[in-house]
C-alpha positions in Angstrom: 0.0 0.0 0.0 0.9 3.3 -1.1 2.1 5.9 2.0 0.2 8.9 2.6 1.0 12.4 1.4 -0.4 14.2 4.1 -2.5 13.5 7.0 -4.8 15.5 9.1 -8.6 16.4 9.8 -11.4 17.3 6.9 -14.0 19.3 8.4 -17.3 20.9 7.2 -19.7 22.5 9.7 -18.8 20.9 13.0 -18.3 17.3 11.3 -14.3 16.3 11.6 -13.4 13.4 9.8 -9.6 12.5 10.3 -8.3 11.7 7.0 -5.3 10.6 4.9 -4.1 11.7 1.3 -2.7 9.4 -1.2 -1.2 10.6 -4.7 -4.1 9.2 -7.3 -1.5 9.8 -10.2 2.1 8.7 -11.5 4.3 9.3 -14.3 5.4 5.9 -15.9 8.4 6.1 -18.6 12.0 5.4 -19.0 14.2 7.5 -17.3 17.4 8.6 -18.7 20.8 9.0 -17.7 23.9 10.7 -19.0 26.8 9.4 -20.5 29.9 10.3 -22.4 29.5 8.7 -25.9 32.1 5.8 -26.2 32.5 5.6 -22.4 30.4 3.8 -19.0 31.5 7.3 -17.2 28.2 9.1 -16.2 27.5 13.0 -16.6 26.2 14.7 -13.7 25.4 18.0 -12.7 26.8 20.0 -9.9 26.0 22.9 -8.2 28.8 25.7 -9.1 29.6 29.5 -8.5 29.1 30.7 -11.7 32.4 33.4 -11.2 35.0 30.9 -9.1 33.7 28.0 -10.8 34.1 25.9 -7.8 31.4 23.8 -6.5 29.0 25.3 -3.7 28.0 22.8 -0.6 24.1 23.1 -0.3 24.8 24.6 3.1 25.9 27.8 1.4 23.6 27.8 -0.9 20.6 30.5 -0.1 17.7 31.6 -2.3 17.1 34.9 -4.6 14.2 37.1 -6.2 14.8 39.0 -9.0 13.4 42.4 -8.7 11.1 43.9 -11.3 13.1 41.9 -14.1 16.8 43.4 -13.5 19.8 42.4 -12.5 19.3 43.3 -9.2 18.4 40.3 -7.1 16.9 40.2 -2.9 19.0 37.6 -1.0 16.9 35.6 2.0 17.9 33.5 4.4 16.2 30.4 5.5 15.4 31.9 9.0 13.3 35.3 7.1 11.8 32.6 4.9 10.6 30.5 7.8 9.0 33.5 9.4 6.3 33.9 6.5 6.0 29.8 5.7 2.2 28.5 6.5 3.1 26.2 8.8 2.4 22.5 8.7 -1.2 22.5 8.9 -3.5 19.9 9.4 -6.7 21.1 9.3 -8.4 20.8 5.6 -11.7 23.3 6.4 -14.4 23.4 3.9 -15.3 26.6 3.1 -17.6 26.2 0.4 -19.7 24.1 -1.8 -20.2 24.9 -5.3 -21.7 23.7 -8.6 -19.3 20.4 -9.7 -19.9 22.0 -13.5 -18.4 25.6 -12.4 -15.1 24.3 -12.1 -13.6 24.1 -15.4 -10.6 21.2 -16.3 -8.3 24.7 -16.7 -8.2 24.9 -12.8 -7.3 21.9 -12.2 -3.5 20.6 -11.1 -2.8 17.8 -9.3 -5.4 14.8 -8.5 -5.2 12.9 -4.8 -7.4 10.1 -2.8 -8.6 10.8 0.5 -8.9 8.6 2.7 -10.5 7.9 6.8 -7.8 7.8 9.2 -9.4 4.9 11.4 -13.0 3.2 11.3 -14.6 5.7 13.3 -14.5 8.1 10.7 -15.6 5.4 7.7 -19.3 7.1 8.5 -19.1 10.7 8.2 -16.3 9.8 5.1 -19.0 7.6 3.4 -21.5 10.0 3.8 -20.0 13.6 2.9 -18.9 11.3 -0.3 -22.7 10.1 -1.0 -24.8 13.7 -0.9 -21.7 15.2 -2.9 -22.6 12.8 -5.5 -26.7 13.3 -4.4 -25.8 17.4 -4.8 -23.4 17.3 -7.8 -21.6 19.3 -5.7 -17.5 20.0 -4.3 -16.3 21.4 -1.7 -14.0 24.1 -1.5 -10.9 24.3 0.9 -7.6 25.6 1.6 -4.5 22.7 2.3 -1.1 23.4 3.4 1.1 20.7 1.9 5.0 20.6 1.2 5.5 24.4 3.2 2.7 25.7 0.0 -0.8 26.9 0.7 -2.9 25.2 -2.2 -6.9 26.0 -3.1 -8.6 22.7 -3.5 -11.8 21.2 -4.4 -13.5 17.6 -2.9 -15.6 15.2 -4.5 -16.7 11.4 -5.1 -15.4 10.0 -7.8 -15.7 5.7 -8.2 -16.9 5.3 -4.8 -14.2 7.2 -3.0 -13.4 11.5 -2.7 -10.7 13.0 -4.0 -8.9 15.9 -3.8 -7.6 18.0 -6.3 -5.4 21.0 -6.0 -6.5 24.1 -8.1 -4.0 26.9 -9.6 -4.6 30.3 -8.2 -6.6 32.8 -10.0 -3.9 35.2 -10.2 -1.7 31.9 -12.1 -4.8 31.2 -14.7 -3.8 33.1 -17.8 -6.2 35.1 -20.0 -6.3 33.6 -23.5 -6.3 37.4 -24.6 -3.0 37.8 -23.4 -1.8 34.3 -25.0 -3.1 33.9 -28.1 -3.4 36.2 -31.2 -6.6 37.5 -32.5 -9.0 35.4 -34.2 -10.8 36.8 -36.5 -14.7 36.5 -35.8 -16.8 34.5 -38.5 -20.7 33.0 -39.1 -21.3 29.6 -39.0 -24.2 28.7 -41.2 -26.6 26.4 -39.8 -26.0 23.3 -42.3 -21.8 23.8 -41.3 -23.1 22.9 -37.0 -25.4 20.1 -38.7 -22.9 18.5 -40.6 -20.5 18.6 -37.9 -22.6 17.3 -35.2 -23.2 14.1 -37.5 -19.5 13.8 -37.7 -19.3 14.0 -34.1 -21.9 11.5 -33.4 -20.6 9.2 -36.4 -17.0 9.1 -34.1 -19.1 9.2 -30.6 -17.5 6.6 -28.5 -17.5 5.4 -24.4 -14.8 7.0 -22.8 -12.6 3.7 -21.6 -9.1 5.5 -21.0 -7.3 2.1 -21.1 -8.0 2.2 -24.6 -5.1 4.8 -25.1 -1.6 4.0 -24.5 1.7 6.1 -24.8 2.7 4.3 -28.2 6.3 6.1 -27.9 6.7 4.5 -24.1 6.1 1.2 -25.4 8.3 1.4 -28.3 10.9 3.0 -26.3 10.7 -0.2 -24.1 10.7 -2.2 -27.0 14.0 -0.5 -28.5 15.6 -1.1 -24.4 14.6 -4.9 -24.4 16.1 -5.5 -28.2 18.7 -4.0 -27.9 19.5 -5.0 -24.5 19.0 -8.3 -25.5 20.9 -8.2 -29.0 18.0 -8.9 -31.0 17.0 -6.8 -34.0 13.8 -5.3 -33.4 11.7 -4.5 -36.5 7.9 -3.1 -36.5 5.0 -3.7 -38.6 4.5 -2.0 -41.5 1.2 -0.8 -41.5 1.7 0.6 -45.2 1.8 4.3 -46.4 -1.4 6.6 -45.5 -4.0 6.7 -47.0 -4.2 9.8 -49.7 -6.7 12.9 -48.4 -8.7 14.5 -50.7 -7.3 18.1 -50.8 -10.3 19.6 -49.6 -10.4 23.8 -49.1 -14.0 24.5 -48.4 -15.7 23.1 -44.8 -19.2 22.4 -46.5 -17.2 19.9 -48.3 -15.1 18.9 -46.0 -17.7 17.8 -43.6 -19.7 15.9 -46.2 -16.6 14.0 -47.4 -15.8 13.1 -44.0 -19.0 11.8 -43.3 -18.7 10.0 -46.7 -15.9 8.2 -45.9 -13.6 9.9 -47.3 -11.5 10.2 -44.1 -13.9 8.0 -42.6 -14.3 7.8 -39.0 -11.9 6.9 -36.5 -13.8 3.4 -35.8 -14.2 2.4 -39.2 -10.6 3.0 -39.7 -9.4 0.9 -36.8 -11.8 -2.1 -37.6 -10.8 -1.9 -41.2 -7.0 -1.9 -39.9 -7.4 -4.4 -37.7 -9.3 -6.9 -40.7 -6.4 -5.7 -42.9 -3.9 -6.9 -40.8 -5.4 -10.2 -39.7 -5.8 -10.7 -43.5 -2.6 -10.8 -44.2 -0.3 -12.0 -41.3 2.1 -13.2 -43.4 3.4 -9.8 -44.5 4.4 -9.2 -40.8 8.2 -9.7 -40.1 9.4 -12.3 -38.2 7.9 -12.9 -34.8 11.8 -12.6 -33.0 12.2 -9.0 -34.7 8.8 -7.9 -33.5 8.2 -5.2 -30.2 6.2 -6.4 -27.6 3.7 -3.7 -28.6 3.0 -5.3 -32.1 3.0 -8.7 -30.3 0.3 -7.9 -28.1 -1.8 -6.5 -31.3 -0.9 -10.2 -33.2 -1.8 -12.2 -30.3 -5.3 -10.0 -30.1 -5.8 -10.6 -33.6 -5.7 -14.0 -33.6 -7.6 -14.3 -30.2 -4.4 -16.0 -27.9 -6.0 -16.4 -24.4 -4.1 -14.8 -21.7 -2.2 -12.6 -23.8 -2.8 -9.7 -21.9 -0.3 -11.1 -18.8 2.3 -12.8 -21.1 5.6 -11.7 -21.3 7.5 -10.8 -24.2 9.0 -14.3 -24.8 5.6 -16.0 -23.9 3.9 -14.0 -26.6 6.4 -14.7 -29.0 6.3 -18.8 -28.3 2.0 -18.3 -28.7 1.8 -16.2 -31.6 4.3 -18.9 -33.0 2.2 -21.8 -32.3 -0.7 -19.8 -33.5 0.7 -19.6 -36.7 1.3 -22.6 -37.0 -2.2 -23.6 -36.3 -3.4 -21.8 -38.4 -1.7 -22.7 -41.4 -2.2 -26.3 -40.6 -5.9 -25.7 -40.6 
């Protein structure tokens, strides 16, 4: 089990539920290192005095500001910086409850579980979590964490609350002072008709296992191959298909909805016919990624597939093959 982030006591009115918070998120991925090209000899990073160029010990080191953009910079200690620091709080007050609609995805930063700190606060958990789902509504509090003051909202989400941290309104920029001007136009009625049937031609279920980091994977692939000295070759899936070079969004729409781009369903389940058609254009199954394994072994229905290893779905999509030639 995962150790909390912060513990402490969620109150609204006079109810005080003691509480835990667990990170609901993590970055997966390959993490690199340095190295000198030709050599095992690592390249790190040290801290340095820019002037002397000698290296500084972090007990030397103390913090900056710039003022108002110059060159000029405010030096603080750690003691003036501890005088102003909001304290290790543990008391996570709501202050609010709002509309779960009025907060837009823009606010949003991180995502956490809560959780109750012993049984005798399953109850007034369970329950603040089931008439915020009744309401539709979050509840809005303050929470220091790591020596920062963060706005946050609750809510239920699969059964459990969570707690996300919100950026300031003073951090949330205006898309006037971002992005150029664009130019107003009219959308004609037939235009929002035709794209609405697009849009409900490509409606789908959200189900976000259905998306993977492809670049991940292959880059785990690549590690494994090469780590292993095989040569690791993927599937061609065959040039792209050719677009129409359409200029005008009347036509546009109407092609797309005519299959000219077709939508993004049609165009996996034709892919995914295409490719179990013709297996035999695949390269080898030793030069394969695990990735394009994983879509041969789905293809051709291997049970299990979906906990094999690389080597294991190499050995059944193998014997697969050979099945299915003998039948």
């Amino acid at each position: 089990m995962a150790s909390p982030v912060w513990k402490g006591s969620l109150s609204f009115g006079l109810v005080n539920v003691p509480v835990r918070l667990y990170g609901a998120t993590e970055r997966h991925g390959v993490r690199f290192h340095q190295f000198e090209r030709g050599t095992s000899d690592r390249v790190r990073y040290r801290r340095v005095n820019e002037r002397t160029g000698t290296e500084v010990a972090p007990a030397d080191i103390v913090k900056g500001a710039n003022v108002d953009d110059s060159d000029e910079y405010v030096v603080l200690e750690p003691q003036e910086l501890e005088t102003i620091a909001p304290g290790r709080s543990r008391t996570l007050e709501i202050s609010a409850f709002v509309p779960a609609g009025s907060v837009e995805p823009l606010w949003y930063n991180s995502t956490y579980y809560l959780a109750p700190d012993a049984k005798t606060s399953a109850k007034p958990y369970n329950l603040l979590c089931a008439v915020l789902e009744r309401t539709e509504r979050l509840g809005v509090a303050r929470l220091v964490m790591r020596e920062r003051q963060h706005l946050a909202v609750i809510g239920p989400q699969n059964g459990v609350l969570t707690l996300s941290t919100l950026w300031w309104a003073d951090e949330v920029r205006d898309p006037e002072e971002v992005l150029p001007a664009i130019p107003e136009t009219d959308v004609a009625g037939r235009e929002m008709e035709l794209a609405g049937q697009l849009i409900e031609s490509m409606a789908e279920e959200w189900r976000p296992e259905d998306y993977t980091d492809a670049y991940q994977e292959r880059l785990g692939d690549l590690i494994d191959a090469k780590h292993e000295g095989r040569r690791l070759r993927y599937r061609d899936e065959g040039p792209p298909k050719p677009r129409t070079n359409v200029v005008e969004l009347t036509e546009a729409l109407r092609a797309s909805l005519g299959g000219d781009t077709g939508s993004r369903k049609g165009r996996g389940r034709k892919a995914g016919r295409d490719r179990a058609r013709a297996p035999q254009q695949a390269p080898p199954v030793s030069e394969m990624s695990k990735t394009d394994l994983s879509r041969l072994a789905a293809e051709m229905k291997v049970p299990g597939r979906s906990k094999m290893s690389r080597a294991e779905l190499e050995k059944a999509v193998s014997r697969a093959r050979r099945q299915a030639s003998a039948s």
